[in-house]
C-alpha positions in Angstrom: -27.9 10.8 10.4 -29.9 8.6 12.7 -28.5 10.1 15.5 -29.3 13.9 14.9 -32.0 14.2 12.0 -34.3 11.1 13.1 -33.9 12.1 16.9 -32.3 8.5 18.2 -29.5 9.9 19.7 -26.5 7.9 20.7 -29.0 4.8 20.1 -29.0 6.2 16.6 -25.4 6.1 16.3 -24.8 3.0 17.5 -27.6 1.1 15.3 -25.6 2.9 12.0 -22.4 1.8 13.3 -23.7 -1.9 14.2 -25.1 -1.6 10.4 -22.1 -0.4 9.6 -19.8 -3.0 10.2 -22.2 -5.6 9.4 -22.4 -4.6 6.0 -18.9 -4.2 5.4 -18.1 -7.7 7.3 -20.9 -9.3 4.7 -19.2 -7.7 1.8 -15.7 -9.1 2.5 -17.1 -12.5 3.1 -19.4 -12.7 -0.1 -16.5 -12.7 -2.8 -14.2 -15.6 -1.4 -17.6 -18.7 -1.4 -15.5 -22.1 -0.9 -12.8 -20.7 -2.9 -11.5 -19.0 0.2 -12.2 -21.6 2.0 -9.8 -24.4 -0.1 -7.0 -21.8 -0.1 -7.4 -21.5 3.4 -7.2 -25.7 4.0 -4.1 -25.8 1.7 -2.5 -23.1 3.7 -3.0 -25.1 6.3 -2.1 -28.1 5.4 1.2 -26.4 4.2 1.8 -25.2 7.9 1.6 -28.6 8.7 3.9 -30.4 6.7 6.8 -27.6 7.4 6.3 -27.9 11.1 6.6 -31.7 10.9 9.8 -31.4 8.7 11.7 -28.9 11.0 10.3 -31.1 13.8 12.2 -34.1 12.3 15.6 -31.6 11.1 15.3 -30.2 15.1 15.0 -34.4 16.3 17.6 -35.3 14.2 20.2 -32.6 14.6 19.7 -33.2 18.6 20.3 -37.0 18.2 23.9 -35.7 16.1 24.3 -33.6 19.2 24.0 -36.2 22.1 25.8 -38.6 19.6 29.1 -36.6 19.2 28.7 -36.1 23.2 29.1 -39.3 23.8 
């Protein structure tokens, strides 16, 4: 539309798809407020805790290992 009936050409088209995504970006963003946010720290905090427990599992089953080698 701003392309061919307001005479902007490929300016035109790139302004409505700049708009575009800007719009939609704004509209995913609005619904989560710090709701999103707290979900998105437990999640993370989640990651964390199973990375440290395969950590130790890994540490400990390597320790078996060099144990039985000896």
């Amino acid at each position: 539309m701003l392309g061919q009936y307001f005479g902007l050409g490929l300016a035109g088209i790139w302004i409505a798809y700049a708009t575009d995504e800007r719009l939609r970006g704004l509209l995913d963003v609005a619904p989560l407020g710090d709701a999103g946010l707290c979900h998105a720290r437990a999640a993370h905090r989640r990651l964390r805790l199973q990375q440290a427990d395969s950590t130790a599992e890994a540490e400990a089953a390597l320790e078996d290992v060099e144990a039985a080698a000896t």
